[in-house]
DSSP file (Angstrom, degrees, kcal/mol; ACC not computed):
  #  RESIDUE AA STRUCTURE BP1 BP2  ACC     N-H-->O    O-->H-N    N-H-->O    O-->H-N    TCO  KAPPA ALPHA  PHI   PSI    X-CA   Y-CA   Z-CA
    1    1 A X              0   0    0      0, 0.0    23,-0.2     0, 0.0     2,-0.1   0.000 360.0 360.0 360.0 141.4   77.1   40.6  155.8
    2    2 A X        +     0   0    0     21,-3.2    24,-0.1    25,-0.1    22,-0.0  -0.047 360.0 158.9-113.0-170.2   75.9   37.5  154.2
    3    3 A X        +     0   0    0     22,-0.8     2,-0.3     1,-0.6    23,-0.2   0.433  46.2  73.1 128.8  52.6   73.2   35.1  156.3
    4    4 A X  S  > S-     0   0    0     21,-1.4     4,-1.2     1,-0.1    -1,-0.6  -0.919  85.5-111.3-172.6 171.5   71.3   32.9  154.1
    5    5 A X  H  > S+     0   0    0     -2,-0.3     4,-4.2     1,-0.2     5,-0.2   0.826 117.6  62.4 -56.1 -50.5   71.6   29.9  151.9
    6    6 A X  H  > S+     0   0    0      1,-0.2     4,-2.3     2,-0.2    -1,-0.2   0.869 106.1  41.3 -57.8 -36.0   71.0   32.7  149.0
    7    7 A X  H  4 S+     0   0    0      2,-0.2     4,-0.2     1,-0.2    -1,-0.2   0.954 113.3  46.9 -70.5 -46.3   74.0   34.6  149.7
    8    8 A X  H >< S+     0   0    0     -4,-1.2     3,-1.3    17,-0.3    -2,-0.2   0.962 115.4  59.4 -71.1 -49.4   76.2   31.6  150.3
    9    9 A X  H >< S+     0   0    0     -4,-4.2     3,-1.6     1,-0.2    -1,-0.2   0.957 109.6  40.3 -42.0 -57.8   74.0   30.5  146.4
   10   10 A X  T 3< S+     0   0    0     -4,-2.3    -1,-0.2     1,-0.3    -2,-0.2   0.527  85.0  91.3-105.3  36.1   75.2   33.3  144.6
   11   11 A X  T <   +     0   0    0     -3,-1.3     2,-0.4    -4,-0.2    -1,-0.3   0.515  58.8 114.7 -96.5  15.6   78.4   33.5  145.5
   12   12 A X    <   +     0   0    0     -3,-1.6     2,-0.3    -4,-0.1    96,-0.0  -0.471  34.4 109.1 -75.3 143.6   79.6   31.3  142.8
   13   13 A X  S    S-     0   0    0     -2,-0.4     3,-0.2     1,-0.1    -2,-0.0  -0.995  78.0 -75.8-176.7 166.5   81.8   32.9  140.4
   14   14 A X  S    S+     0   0    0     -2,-0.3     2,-0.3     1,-0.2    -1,-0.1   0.674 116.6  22.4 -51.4 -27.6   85.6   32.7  139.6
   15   15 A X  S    S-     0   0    0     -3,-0.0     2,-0.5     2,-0.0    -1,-0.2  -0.839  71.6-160.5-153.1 121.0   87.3   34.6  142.3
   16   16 A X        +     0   0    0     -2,-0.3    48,-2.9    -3,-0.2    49,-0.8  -0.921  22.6 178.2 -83.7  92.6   85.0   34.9  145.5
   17   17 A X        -     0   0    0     -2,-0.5     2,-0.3    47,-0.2    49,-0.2  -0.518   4.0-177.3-126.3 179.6   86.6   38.1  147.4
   18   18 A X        -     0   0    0     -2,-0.1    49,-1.3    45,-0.1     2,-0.1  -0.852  24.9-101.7-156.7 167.2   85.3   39.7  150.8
   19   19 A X  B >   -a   67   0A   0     -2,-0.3     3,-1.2    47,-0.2    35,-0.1  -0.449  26.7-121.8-100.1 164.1   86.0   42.3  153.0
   20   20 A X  T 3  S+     0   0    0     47,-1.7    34,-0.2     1,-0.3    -1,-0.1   0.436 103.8  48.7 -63.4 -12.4   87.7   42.2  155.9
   21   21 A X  T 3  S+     0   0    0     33,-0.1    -1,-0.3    32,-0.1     2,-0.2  -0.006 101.1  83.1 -99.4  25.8   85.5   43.4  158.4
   22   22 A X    <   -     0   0    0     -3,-1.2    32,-0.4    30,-0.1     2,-0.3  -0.359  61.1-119.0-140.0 172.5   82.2   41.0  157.3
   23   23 A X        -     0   0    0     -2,-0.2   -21,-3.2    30,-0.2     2,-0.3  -0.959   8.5-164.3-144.7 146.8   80.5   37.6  157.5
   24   24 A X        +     0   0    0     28,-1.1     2,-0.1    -2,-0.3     3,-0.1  -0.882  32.9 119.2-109.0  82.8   79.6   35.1  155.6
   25   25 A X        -     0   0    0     -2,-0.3   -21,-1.4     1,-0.1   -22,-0.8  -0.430  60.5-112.9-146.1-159.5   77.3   32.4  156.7
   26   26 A X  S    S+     0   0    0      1,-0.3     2,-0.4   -23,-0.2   -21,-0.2   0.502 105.3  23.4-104.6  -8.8   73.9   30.6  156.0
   27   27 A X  S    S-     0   0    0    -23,-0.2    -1,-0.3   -24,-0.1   -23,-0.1  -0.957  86.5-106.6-146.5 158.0   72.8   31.8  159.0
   28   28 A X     >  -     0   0    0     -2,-0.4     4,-1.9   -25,-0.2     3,-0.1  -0.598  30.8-113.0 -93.4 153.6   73.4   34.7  161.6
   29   29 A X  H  > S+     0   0    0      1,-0.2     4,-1.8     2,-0.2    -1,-0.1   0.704 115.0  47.3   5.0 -86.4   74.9   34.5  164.6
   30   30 A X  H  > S+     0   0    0      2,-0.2     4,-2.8     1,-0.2    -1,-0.2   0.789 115.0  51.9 -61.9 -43.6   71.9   35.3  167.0
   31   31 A X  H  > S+     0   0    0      2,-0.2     4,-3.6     3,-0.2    -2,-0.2   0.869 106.0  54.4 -59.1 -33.7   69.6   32.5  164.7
   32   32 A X  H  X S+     0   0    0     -4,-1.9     4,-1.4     2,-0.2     5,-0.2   0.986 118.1  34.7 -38.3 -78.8   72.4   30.0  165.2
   33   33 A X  H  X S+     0   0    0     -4,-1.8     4,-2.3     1,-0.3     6,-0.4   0.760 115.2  55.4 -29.6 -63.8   72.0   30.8  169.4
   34   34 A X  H  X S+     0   0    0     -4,-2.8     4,-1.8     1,-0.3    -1,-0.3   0.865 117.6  31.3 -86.6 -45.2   68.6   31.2  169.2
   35   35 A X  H  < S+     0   0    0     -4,-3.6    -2,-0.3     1,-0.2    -1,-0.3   0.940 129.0  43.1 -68.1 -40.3   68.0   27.3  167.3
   36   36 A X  H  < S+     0   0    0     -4,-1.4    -2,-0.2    -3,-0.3    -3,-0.2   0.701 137.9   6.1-111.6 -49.7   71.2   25.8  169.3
   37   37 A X  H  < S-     0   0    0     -4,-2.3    -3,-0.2     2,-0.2    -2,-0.1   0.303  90.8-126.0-133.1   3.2   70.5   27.4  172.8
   38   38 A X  S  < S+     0   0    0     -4,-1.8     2,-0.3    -5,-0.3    -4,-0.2   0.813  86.6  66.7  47.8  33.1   67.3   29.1  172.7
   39   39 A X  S    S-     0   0    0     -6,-0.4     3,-0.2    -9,-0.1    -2,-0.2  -0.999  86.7-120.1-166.8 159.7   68.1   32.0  173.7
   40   40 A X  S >  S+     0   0    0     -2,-0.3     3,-2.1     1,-0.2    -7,-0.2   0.799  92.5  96.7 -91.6   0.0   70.6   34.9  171.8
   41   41 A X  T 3  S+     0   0    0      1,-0.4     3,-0.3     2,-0.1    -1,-0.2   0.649  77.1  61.2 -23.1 -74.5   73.0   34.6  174.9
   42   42 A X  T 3>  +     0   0    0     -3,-0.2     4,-1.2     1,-0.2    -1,-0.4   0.066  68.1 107.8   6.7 -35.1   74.7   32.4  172.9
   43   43 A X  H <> S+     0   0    0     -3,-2.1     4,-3.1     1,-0.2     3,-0.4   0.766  78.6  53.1 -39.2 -41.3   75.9   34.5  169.7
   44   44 A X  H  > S+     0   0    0     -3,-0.3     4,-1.9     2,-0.3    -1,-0.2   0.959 114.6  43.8 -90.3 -40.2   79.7   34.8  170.4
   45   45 A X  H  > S+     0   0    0     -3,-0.3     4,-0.5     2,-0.2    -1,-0.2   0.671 116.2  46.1 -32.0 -38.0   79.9   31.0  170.8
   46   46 A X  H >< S+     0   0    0     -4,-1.2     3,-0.8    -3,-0.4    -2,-0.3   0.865 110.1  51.1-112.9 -53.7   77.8   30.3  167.9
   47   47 A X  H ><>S+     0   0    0     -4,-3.1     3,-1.0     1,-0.3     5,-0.7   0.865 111.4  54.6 -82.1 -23.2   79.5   32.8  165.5
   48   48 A X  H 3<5S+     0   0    0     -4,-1.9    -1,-0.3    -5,-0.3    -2,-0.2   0.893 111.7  37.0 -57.3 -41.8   82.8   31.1  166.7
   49   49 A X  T <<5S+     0   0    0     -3,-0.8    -1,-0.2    -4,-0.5    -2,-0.2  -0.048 110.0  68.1 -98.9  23.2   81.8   27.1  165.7
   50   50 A X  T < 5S-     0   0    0     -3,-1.0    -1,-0.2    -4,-0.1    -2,-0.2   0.349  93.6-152.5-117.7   1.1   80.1   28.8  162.7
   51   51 A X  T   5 +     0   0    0     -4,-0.5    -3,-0.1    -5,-0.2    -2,-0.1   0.945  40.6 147.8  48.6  62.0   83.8   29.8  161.3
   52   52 A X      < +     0   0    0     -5,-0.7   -28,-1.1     4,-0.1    -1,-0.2   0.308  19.6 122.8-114.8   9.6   82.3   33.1  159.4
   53   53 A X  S  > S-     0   0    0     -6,-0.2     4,-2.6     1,-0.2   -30,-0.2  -0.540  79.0-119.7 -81.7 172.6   85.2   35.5  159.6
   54   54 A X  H  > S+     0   0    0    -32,-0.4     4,-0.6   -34,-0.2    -1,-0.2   0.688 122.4  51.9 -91.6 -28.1   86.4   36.6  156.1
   55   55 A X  H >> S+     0   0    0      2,-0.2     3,-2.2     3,-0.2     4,-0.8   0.939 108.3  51.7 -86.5 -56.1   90.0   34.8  157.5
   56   56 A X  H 3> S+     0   0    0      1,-0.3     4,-4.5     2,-0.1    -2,-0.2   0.951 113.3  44.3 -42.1 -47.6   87.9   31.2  158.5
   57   57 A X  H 3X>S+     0   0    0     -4,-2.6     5,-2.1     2,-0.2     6,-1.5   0.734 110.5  51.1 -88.1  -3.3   86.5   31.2  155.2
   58   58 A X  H X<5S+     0   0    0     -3,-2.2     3,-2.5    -4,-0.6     5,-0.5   0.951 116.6  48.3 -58.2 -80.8   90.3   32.2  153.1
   59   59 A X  H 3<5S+     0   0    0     -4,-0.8    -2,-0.2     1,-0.3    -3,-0.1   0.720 109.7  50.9  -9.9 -71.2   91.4   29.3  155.2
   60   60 A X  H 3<5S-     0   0    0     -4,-4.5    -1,-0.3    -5,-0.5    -2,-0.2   0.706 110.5-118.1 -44.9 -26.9   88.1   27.0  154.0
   61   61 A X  T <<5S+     0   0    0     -3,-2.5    -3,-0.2    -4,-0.5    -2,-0.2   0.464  78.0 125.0  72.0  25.5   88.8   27.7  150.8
   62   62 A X  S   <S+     0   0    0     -5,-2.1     2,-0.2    -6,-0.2    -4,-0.2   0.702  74.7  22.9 -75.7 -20.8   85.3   29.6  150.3
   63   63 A X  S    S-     0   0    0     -6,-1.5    -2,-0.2    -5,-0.5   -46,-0.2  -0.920  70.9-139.8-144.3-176.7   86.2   32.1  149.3
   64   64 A X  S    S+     0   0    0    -48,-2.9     2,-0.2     1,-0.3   -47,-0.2   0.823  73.0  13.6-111.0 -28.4   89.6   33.8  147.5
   65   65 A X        -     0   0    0    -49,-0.8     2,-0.3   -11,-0.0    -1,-0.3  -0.810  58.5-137.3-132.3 158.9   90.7   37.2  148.7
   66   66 A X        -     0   0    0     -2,-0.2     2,-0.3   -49,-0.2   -47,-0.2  -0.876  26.6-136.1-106.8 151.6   90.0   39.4  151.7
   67   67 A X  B     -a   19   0A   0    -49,-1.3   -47,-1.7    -2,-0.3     2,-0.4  -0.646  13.7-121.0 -49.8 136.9   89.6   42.5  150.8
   68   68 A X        -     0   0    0     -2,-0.3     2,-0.3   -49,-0.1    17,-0.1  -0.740  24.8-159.4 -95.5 151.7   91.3   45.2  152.9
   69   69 A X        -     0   0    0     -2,-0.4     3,-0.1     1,-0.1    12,-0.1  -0.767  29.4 -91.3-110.0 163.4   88.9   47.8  154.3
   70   70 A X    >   -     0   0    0     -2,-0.3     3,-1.4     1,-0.1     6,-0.1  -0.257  60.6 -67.3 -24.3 128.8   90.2   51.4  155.6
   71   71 A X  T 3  S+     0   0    0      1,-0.2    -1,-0.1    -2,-0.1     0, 0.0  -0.214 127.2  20.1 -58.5 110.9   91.3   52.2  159.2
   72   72 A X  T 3  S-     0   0    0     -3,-0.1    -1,-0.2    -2,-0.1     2,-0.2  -0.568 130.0 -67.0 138.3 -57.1   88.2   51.9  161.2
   73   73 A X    X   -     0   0    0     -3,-1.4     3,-0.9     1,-0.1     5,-0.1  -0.627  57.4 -79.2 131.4 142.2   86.2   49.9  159.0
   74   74 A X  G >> S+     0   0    0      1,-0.3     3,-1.7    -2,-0.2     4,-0.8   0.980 128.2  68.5 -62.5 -74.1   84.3   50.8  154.7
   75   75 A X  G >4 S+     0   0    0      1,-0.3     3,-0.8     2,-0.2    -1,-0.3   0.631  97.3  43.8 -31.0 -43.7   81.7   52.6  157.1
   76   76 A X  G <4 S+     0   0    0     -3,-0.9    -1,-0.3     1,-0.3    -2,-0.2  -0.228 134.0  13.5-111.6  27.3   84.1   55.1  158.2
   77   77 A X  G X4  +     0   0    0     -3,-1.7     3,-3.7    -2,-0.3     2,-0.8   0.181  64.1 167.6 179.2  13.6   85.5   55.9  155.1
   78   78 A X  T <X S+     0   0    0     -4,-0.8     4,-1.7    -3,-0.8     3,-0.3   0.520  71.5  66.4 -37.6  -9.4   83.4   54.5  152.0
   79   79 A X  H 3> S+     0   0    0     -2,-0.8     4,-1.4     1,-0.2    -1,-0.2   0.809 113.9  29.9 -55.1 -40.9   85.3   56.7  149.2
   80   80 A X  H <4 S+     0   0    0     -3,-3.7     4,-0.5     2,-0.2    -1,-0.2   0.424 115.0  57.8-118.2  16.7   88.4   55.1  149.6
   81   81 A X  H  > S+     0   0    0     -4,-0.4     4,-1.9    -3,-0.3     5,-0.2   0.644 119.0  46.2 -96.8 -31.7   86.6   51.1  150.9
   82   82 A X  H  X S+     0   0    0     -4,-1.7     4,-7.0    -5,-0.2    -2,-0.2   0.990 117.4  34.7 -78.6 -62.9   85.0   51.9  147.1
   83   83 A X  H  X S+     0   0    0     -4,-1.4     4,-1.3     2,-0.3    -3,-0.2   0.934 118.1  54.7 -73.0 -54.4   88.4   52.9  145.4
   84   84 A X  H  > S+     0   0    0     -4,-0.5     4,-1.2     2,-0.2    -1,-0.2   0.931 118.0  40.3  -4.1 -80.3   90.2   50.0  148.0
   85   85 A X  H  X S+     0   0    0     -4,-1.9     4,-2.5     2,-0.2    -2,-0.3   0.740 111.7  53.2 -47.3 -52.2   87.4   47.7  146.2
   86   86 A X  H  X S+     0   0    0     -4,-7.0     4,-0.8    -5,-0.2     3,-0.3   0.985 107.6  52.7 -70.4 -50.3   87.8   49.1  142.6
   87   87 A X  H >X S+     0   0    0     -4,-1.3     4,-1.4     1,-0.2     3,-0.8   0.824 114.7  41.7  20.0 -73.2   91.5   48.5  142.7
   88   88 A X  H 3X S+     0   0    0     -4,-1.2     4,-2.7     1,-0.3     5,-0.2   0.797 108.1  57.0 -88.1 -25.3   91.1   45.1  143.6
   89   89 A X  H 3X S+     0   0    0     -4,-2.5     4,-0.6    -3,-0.3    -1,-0.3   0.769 107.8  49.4 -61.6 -19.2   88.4   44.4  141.4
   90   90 A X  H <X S+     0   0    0     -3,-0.8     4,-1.9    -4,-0.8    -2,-0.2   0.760 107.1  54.5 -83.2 -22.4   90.4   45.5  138.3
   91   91 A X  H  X S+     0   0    0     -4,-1.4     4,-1.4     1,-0.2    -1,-0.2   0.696 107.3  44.8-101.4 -17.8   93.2   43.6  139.1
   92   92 A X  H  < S+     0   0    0     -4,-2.7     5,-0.3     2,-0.2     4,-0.2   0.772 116.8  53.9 -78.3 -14.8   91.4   40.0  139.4
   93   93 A X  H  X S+     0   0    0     -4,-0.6     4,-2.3    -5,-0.2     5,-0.6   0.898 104.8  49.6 -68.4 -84.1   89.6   41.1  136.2
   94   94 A X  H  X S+     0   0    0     -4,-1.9     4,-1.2    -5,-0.2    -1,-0.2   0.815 119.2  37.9 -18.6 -60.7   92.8   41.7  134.6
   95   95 A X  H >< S+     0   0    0     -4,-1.4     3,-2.7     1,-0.2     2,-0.4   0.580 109.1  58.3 -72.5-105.6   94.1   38.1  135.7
   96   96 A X  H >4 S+     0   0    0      1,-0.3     3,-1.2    -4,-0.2    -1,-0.2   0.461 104.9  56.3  29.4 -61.5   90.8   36.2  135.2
   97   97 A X  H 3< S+     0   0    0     -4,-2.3    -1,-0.3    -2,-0.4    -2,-0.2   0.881  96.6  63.6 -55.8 -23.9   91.0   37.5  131.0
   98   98 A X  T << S+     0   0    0     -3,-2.7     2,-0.7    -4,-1.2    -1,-0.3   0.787  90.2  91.4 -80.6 -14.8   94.3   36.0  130.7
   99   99 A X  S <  S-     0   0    0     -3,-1.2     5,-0.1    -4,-0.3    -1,-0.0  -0.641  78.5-128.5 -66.1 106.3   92.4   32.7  131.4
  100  100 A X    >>  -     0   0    0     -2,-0.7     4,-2.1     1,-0.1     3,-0.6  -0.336  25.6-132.2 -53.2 151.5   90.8   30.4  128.3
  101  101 A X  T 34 S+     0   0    0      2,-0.2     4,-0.2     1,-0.2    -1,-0.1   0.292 104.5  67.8 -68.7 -13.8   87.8   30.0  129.3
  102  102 A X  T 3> S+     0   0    0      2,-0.1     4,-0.9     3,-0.1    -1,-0.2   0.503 107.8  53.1-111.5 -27.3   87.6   26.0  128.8
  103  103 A X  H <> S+     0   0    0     -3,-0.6     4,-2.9     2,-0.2     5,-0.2   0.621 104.7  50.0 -92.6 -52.9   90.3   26.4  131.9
  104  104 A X  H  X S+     0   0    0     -4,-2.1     4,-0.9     2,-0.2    -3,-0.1   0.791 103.1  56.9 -88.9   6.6   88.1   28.5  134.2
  105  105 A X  H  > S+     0   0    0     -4,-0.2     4,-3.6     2,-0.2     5,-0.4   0.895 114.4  47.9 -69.8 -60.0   85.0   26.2  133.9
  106  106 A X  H  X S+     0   0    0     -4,-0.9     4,-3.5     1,-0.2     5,-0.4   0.872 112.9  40.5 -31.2 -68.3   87.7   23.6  135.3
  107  107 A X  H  X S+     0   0    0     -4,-2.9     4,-1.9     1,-0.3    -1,-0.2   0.816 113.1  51.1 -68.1 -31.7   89.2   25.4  138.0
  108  108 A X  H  X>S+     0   0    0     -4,-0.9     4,-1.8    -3,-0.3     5,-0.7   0.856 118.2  46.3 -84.3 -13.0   85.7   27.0  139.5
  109  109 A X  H >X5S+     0   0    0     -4,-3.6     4,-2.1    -3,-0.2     3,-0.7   0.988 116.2  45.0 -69.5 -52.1   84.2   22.7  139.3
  110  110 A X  H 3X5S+     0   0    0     -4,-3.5     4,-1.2    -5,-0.4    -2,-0.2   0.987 117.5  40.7 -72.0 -39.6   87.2   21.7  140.8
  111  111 A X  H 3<5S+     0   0    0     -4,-1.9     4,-0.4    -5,-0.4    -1,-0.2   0.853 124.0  38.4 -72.9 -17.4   87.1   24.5  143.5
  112  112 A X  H X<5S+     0   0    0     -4,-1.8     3,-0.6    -3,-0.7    -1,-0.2   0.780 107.3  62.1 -90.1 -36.5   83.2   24.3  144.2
  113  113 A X  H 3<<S+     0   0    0     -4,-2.1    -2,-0.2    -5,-0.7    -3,-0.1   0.786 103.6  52.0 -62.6 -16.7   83.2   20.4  143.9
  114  114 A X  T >< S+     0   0    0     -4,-1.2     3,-1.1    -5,-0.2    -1,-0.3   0.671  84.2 107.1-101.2  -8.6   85.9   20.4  147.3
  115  115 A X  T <  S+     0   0    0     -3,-0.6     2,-0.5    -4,-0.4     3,-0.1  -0.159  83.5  28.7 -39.8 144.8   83.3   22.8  149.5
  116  116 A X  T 3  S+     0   0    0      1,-0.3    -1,-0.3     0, 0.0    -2,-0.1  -0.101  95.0 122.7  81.3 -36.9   81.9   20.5  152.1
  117  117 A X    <   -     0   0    0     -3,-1.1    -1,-0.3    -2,-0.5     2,-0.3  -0.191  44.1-163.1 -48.5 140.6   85.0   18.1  152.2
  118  118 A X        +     0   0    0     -3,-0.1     2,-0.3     0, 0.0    -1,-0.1  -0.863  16.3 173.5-144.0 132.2   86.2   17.7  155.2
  119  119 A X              0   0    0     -2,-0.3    -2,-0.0     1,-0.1     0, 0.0  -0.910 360.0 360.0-128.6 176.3   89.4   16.5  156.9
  120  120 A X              0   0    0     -2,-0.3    -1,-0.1     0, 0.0     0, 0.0   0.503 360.0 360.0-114.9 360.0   91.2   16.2  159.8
């Protein structure tokens, strides 16, 4: 789980991955509610118009892969959400080296410089 401007901050990089069970936001859920509605009542509403599932944000373009977790959820198995995670990690590496470097300044400015666009 993510929930600050700082998470959202250092999440620049070439390939932006998360797992599938998680959120990503500047702000949680229940703070959302609590500024929005005063109250935490509110949470499932406010994590809904805050578009934080690991899918909203493939979709947003925030981020680049989901990672798949284990049946149940990484809690219920971390050995194999690590070895899941190592796997995946190895294999953006691997593509990411085949890249000039003068090419992947481009592509993360062009991919950071469209965040915040929106259309309809």
């Amino acid at each position: 789980e993510g929930a600050s401007g700082g998470a959202l901050g250092i999440g620049i990089g070439d390939r932006v991955m998360m797992m599938e069970n998680t959120w990503y936001n500047v702000i949680s859920p229940e703070s959302c509610s609590s500024i929005l509605w005063r109250s935490w009542d509110y949470k499932e509403q406010a994590a809904e118009a805050l578009k934080l599932t690991a899918p909203d944000l493939l979709a947003q373009g925030i981020i680049d892969r989901i990672i798949p977790e284990p049946l149940g959820g990484a809690h219920r198995n971390p050995k194999e959400a690590a070895e899941i995670l190592k796997g995946v990690l190895l294999e953006e590496l691997k593509k990411l080296m085949k890249i000039k470097i003068d090419k992947l300044i481009s592509m993360r400015i062009e991919k950071f410089a469209k965040m915040g666009e929106y259309e309809e």
